[in-house]
C-alpha positions in Angstrom: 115.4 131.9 139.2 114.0 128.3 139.7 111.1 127.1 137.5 107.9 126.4 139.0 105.6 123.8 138.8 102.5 123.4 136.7 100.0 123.3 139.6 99.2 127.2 140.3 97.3 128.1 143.6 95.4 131.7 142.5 93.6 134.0 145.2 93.2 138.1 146.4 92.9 140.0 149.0 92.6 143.2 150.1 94.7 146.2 150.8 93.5 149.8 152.0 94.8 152.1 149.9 93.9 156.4 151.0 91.0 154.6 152.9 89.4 152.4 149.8 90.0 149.2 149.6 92.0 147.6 146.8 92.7 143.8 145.4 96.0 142.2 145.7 96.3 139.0 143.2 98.7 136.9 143.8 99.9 133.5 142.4 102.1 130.1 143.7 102.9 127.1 142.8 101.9 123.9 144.7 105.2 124.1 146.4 104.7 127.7 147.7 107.0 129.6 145.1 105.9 133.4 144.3 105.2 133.0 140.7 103.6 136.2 140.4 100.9 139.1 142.3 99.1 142.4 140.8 97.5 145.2 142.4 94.2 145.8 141.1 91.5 148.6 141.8 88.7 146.5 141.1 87.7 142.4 141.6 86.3 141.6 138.9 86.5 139.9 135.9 88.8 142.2 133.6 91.1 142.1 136.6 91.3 138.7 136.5 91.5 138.3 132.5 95.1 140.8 133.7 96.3 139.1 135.8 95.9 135.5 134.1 97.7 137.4 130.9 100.5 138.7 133.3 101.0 135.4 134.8 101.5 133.5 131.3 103.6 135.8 129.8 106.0 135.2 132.6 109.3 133.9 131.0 110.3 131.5 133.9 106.8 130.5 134.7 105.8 126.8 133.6 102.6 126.3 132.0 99.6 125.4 134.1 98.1 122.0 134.4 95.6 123.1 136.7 94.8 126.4 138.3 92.8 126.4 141.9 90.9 129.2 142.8 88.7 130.1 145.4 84.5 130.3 144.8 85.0 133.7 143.1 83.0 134.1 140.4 85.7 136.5 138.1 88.2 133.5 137.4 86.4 130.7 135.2 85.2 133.3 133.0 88.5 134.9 132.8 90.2 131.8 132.0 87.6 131.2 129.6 88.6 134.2 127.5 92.1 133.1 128.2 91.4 129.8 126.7 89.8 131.2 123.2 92.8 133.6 122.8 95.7 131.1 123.1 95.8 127.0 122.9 96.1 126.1 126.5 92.9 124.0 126.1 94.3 121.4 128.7 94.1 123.9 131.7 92.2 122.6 134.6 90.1 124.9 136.9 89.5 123.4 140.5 87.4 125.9 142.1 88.1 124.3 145.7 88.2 127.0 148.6 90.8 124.8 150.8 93.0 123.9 148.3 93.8 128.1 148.3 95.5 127.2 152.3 98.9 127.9 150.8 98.5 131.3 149.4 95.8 132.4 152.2 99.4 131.5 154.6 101.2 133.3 152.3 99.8 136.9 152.2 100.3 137.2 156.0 104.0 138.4 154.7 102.2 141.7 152.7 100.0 142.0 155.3 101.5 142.1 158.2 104.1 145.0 156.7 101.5 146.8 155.6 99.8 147.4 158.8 102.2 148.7 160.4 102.8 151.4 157.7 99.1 152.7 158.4 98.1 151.7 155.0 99.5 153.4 151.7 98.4 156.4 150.4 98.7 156.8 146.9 97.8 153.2 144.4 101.5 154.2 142.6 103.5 153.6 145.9 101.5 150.9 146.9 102.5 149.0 143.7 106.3 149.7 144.0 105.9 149.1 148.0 103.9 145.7 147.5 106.6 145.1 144.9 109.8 144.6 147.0 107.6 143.2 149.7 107.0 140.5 147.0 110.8 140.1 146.4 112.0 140.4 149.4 109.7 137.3 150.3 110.9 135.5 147.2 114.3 136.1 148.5 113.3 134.9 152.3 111.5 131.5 150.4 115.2 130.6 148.6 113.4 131.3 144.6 116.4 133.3 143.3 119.2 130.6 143.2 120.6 132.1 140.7 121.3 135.5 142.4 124.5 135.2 144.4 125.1 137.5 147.1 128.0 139.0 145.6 127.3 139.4 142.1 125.6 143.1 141.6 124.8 142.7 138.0 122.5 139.5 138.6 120.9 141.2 141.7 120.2 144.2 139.4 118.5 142.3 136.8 116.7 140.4 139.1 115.4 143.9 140.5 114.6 145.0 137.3 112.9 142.3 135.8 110.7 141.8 139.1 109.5 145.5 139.4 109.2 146.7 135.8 111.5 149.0 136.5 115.7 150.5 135.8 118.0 150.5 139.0 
């Protein structure tokens, strides 16, 4: 897969989920790259302390030089505890709403699948669902230069490494 680069663009959104509404965070890179998204039951804070800790522990994931985020209040004090757990001191927050454009563009992709499946019905499926949305559209953005189109083994890992799970 191709590296990112250090300037992350960080938002939600919502997905109805057996007629409750649930949080889809997702992250990109300046240039539009998936870097990575989590399905969440709440907005909050500890939901955002998750999903910064799932984003850094991403192997092919630069660090951040600066993070933008939208006016929610959940994200500076996530990144805050973030901050007093590990060194990455020189992390910039923008909290600028238009800076976001990219991602807000982006989620039309989940979105617009979603709808037409009448919503999900169970919070498990909706995870493994959202989850090859996610790599499908990583696959449609040309992120997985590495995976050639006839190698099985390298699409397999790719799978497995994305959804958490064994194919």
């Amino acid at each position: 897969m191709n590296k990112t680069n250090s300037s992350w663009r960080c938002d939600e959104t919502y997905l109805k989920i057996r007629g409750q509404w649930k949080y889809l965070y997702r992250a990109v890179d300046s240039k539009g790259n998936t870097l990575v998204f989590l399905l969440s039951t709440k907005c909050d804070k500890k939901a955002a302390l998750r999903f910064f800790k799932k984003v850094l522990g991403n192997r092919r994931v630069k660090l951040p030089r600066v993070i933008s985020v939208d006016k929610h209040t959940s994200y500076p004090g996530a990144l805050k505890l973030i901050k007093a757990e590990n060194p990455l001191k020189q992390i910039q927050l923008r909290q600028v709403k238009y800076l976001n454009n990219i991602i807000e563009a982006d989620y039309r992709f989940v979105k617009r699948k979603a709808r037409f499946k009448l919503w999900f019905q169970s919070f498990h499926s909706a995870c493994y669902t959202v989850a090859g949305y996610e790599a499908m559209n990583m696959i449609l953005k040309d992120q997985i230069s590495v995976v050639a189109a006839n190698d099985a083994q390298a699409q397999k890992n790719f799978i497995e490494n994305l959804l958490g799970i064994a194919v």
